[in-house]
N, C-alpha and C positions, 0 to 999 in steps of 0.2 A: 504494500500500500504506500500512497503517495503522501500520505497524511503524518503530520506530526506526530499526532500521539494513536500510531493505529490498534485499531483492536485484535484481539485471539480470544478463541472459543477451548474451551477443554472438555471433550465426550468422554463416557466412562461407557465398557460391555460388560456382564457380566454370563452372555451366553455364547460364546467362543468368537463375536462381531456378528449375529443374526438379525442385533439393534442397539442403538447407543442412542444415550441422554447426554443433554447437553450436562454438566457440572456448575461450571464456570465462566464468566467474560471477564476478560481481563485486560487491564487498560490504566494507566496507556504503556507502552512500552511492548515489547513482545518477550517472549518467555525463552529464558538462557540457558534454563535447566528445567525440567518436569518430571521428575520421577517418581513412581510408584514402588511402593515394600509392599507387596501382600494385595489384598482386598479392599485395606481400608487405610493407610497411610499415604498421604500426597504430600509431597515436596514441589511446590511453584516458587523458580525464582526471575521476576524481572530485572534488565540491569540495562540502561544505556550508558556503554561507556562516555557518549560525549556529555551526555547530561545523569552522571552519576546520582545525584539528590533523589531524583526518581527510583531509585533501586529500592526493590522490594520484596519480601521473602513472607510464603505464606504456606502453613502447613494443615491437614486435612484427617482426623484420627475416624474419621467416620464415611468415608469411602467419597466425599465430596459435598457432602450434605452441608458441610458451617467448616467455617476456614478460621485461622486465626494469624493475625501478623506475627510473628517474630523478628527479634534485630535483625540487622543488617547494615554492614558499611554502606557509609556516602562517598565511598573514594570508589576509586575506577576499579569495574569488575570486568573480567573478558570472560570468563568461567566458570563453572559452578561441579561438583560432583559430590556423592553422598554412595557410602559405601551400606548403609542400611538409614533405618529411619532417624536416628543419632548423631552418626556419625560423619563428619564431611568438610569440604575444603572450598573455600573460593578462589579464584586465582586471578590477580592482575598488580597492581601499580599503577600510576603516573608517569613516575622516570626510573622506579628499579623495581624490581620482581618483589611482589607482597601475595603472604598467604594467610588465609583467617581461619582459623578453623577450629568447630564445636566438636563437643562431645555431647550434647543434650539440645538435640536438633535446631539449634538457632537464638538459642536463649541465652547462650554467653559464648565469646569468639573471644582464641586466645591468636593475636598476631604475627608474624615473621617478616621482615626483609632482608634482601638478598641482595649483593652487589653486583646487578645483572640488569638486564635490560625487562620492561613490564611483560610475567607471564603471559602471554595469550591464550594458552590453552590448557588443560591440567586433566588430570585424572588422579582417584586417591587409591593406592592399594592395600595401606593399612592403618591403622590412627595416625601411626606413626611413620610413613612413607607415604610419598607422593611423586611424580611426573608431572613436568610444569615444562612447555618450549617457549623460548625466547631469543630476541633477536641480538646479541651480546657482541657488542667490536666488529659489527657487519656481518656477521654468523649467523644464521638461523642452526638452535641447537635445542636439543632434549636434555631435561636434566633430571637425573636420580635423586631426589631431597628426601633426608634424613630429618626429623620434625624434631627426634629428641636429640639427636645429635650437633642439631642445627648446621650439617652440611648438606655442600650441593657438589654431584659430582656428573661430566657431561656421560651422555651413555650414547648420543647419537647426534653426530655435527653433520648437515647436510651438503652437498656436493655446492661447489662455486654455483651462484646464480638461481640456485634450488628455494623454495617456499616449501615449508612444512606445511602441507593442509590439514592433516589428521593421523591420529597416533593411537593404537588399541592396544591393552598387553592382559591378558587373562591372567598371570600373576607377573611377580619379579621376572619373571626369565624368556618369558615368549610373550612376544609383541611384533607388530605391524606396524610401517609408517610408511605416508602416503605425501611424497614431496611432489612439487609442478616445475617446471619451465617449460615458457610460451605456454602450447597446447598439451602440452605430455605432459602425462602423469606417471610415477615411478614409486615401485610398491616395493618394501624392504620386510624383512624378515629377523628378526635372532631367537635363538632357542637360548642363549647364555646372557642374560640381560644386559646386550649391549653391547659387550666383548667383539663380537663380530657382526654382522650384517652381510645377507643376501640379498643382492633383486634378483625378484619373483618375476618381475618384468614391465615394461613400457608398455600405455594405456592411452586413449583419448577420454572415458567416459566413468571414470572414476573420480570420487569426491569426497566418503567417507565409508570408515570401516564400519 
């Protein structure tokens, strides 16, 4: 939509998609994050990075019936990921890598920064690990951050002239990442988190894992 503050709908099925209810409108802003735990937990998060203020986090213990706000940063958010109904991480910055993240789904954020350039993109794989890429000394790179350790270590730097579009890892060790130049798109692989890296191969029609 062409509009300032446009709107999103969120349906809910519960007979395999045979019919769906509307839930929610949600407005303004569009939705950064929407995930569902189960039956009856929703996690909505809106965030316009250019107009941060707007950022909004709302969660759902009744399958979408009555929402309720919870906190939320007013600094700039590129991403959002929740490992169950509790637990979860935001991912962005202004000018360096910032991570927020609960342990009682949104009702108190403990913060980090990072002397790196603003995460764009994140994934959490345990309270205490994350995957966050960023564009660091003209780099686009992936990094393995340590929450209680409070390091960050790179696990995937992309090829000269490459854009990270998208990153999936089912635990620490095996992960997918999905880089562009011009029209190509290039799918990488590691079984050993990061250590090594295969392409899987060159693509026009791929966008995300």
């Amino acid at each position: 939509s062409a509009d300032s503050d446009p709107i999103s709908w969120i349906y809910k099925t519960n007979n395999g998609a045979q019919s769906w209810s509307r839930i929610k409108t949600n407005t303004p802003g569009t939705p950064l994050m929407f995930e569902p735990f189960g039956p009856d937990t929703v996690i909505i998060l809106t965030s316009s990075p250019s107009n941060p203020d707007v950022n909004k986090m709302e969660r759902s213990a009744d399958g979408g019936t009555t929402w309720a706000q919870v906190n939320v940063t007013t600094e700039t958010v590129y991403a959002a990921d929740f490992i169950d109904g509790m637990h979860g991480c935001l991912f962005g910055g202004a000018t360096q890598g910032k991570i927020w993240r609960t342990f009682d789904g949104g009702n108190t954020w403990d913060d980090f920064i990072f002397l790196t350039g603003p995460f764009t993109q994140g994934m959490v794989l345990s309270p205490y690990l994350a995957l966050a890429s960023t564009l660091h000394e003209g780099v686009n790179k992936i990094l393995k951050i340590n929450l209680l350790e409070l390091s960050a270590n790179v696990i995937f730097t992309a090829p000269a002239d490459h854009n990270i579009i998208d990153f999936r890892f089912s635990d620490e060790n095996n992960g997918y990442v999905i880089t562009s130049k011009n029209s190509k798109r290039f799918l990488y692989k590691t079984t050993n988190s990061g250590q090594d890296w295969t392409l899987l191969g060159v693509y026009n029609n791929i966008n995300r894992l």
